[in-house]
C-alpha positions in Angstrom: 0.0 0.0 0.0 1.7 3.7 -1.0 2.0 6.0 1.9 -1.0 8.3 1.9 0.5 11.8 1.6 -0.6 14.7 3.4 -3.1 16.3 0.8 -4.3 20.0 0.2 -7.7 20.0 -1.4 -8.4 23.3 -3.4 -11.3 23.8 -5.7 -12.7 26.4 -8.2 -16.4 28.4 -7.1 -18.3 26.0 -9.9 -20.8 23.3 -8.5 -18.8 20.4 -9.9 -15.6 21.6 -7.9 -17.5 22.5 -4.6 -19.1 18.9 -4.9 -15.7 17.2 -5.6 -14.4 19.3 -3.1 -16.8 17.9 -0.2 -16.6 13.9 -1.3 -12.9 14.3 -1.4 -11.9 15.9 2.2 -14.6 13.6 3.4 -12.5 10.6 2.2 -9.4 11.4 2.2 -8.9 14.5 4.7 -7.5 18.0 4.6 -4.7 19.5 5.4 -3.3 23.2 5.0 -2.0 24.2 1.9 1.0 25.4 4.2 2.1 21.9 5.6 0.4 19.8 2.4 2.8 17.1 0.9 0.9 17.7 -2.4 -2.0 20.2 -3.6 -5.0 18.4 -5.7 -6.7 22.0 -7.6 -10.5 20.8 -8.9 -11.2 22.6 -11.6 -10.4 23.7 -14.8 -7.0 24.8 -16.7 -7.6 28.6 -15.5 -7.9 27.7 -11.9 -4.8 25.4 -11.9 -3.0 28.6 -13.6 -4.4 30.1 -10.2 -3.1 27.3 -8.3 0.3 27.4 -9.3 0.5 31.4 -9.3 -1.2 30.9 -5.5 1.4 28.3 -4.3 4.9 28.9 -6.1 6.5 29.8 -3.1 5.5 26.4 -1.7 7.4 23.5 -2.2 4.8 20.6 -3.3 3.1 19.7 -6.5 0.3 20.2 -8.0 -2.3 17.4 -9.2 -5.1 18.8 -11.1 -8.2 16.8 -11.3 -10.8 18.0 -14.3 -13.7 19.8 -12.9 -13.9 22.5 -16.0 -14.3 21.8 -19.6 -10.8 21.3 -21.3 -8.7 20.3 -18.8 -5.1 20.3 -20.6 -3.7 20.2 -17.4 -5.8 18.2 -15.8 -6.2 14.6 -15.2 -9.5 13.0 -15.0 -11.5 13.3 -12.1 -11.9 10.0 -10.0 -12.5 9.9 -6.3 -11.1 6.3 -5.2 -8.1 4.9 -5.9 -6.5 8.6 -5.4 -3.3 7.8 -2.7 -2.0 5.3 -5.2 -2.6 7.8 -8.3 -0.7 10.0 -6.8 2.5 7.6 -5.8 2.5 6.6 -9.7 2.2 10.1 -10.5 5.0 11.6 -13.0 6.0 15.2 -12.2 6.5 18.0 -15.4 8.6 21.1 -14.7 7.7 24.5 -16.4 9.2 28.2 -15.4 7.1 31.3 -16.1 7.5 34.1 -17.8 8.1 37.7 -16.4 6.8 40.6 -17.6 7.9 44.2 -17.1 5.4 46.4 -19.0 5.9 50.0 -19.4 2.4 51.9 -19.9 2.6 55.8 -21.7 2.6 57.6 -18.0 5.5 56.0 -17.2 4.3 53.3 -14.7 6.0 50.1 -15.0 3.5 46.7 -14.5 5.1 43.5 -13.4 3.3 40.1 -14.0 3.9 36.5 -14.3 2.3 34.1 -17.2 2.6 30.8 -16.6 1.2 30.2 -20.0 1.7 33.4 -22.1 2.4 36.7 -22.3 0.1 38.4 -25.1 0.0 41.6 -26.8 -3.5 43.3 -28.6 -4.5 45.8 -30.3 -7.0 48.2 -28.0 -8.2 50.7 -31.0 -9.6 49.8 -34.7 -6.6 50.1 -36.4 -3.7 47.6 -36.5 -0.9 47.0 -33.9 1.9 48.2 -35.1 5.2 46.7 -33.3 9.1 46.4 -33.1 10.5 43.4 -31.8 14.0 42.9 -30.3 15.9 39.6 -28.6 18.6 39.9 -26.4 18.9 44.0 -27.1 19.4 43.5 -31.0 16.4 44.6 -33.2 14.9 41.5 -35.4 12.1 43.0 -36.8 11.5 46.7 -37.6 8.0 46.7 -38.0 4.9 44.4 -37.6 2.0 44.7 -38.6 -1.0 43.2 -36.8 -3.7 42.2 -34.3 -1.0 41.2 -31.6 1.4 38.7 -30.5 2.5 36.9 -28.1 5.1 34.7 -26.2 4.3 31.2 -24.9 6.2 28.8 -22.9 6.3 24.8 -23.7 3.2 24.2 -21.1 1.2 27.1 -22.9 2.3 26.1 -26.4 -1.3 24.9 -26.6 -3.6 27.6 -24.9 -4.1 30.6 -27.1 -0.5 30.3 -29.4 -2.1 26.8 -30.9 -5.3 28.9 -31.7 -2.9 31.9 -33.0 -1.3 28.9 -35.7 2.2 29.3 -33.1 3.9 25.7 -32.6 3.1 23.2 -30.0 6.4 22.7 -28.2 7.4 19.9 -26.0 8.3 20.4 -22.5 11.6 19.5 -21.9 12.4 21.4 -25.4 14.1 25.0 -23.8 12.5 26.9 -26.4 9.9 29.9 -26.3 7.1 30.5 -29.1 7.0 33.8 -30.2 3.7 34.1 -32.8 2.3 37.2 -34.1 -1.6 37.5 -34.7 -3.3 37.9 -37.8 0.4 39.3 -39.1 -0.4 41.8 -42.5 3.1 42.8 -42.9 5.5 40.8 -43.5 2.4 39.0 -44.6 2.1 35.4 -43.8 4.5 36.1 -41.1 3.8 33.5 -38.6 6.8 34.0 -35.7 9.8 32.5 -34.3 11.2 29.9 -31.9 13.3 31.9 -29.3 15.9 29.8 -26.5 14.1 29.9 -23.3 16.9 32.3 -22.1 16.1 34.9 -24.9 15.2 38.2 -23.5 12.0 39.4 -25.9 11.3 42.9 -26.3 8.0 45.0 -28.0 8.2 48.7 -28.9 4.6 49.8 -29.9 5.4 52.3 -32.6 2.6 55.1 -33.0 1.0 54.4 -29.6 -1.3 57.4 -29.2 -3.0 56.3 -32.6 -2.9 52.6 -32.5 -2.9 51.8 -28.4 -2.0 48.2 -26.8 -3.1 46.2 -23.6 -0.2 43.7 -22.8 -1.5 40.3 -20.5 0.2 37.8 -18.5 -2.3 34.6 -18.3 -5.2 37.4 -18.1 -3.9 39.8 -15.9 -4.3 43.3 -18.3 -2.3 46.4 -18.5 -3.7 48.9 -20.8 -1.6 51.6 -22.7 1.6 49.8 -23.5 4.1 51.8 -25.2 6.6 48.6 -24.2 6.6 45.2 -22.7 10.0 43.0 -21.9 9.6 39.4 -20.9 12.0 36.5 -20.0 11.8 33.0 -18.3 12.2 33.2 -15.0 14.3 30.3 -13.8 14.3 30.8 -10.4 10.7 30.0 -9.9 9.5 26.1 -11.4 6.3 25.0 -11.0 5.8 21.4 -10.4 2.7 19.3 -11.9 1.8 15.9 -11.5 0.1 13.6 -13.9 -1.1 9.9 -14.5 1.5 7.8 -15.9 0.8 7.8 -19.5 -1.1 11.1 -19.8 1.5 14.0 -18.9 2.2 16.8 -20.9 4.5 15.7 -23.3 1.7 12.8 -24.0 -0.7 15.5 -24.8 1.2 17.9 -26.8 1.9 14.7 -29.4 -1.9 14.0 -29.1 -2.5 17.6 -29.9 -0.9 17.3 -33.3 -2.3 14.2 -34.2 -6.1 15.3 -33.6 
């Protein structure tokens, strides 16, 4: 029999989660998220992105059980047979991404995206950018709806619906894909080293404004936004054997 680990139950505000929330600390216990061996989130992908951003500074992983509709990160939702799911359990390493964005006043916005940090067009008219790795300029100008940046673990949120790459996890790479790109025109973005430093100018600001977002946290009136993996924070998820991210991303491309 696998040791039963101290367990921190946390759930999203939807029925389904409140529900699984009660049958679970009813069978298995509960324990603070402070002294927890292990945190099971209940829910969807956007409340584990809460999750992790909630418990980084804790040292246990994360199990998500699917209570939500997608569930990338998720693994199905079963309530017996959970202590021995969770000693079988493989564990998947991703960093986030930190943001520094600059709005037009001044005021400089930090933020962390576990997933992506995204750049859109707030006006009728098209973004207009200038993108820079590492301090050297790569491209001039683009011209678009936005961009963004993802990491390997958010290589399938909104960059897979933006046409960007799905990347495996242990790859070290970034996805850098531009939205609706209509100069250079079938532009579709790049694949950065997860130590490149990315920087976005807007050009012409005042006519064609930007909101910047890290995993939906917004900053309107960007005039510039610099992002990099942050390698001194790693976020630690837990999945079934046979169904953990690197499963799933070659699923992704085969569907």
């Amino acid at each position: 029999m696998p040791r039963a680990r101290p367990i921190a139950f946390v759930a999203s505000d939807t029925p389904e989660a409140r529900d699984a929330l009660a049958r679970l600390t009813e069978r298995y216990g509960q324990t603070p998220v402070e002294a927890a061996e292990v945190i099971v989130a209940l829910g969807g992908d956007g409340f584990m992105l809460e999750t992790l951003h909630a418990t980084m500074a804790i040292d246990a992983p994360v199990y998500g059980m699917n209570r939500g509709t997608v569930g990338f990160l998720m693994n199905d939702y079963r309530e017996t047979g959970l202590t021995a799911r969770l000693a079988r359990a493989e564990e998947a390493v991703t960093n986030p991404l930190r943001m520094a964005a600059t709005r037009a006043n001044g005021e400089v916005v930090e933020a962390l995206a576990i997933n992506e940090v995204s750049l859109l067009r707030a006006g009728p008219q098209a973004a207009r950018l200038r993108i820079s790795v590492d301090d050297k300029v790569r491209m001039e100008e683009l011209v678009c709806d936005g961009a963004l940046l993802a990491t390997p673990a958010g290589s399938t949120a909104y960059n897979y619906s933006a046409h960007g790459p799905i990347l495996p996890i242990g790859s070290g790479v970034l996805a850098l894909t531009a939205m609706s790109a209509f100069r250079p025109r079938r532009w579709r973005g790049a694949i950065l080293p997860r130590a490149a430093r990315v920087r976005f100018d807007v050009l012409h600001p005042e006519k064609r404004p930007m909101m910047a977002e890290a995993d939906g946290n917004s900053v309107r009136d960007v005039v510039a936004v610099e992002i990099e993996s942050d390698a001194s924070i790693a976020h630690r998820l837990l999945f079934d054997p046979g169904h953990g991210l690197e499963e799933r991303l070659l699923r992704e491309q085969f569907t």
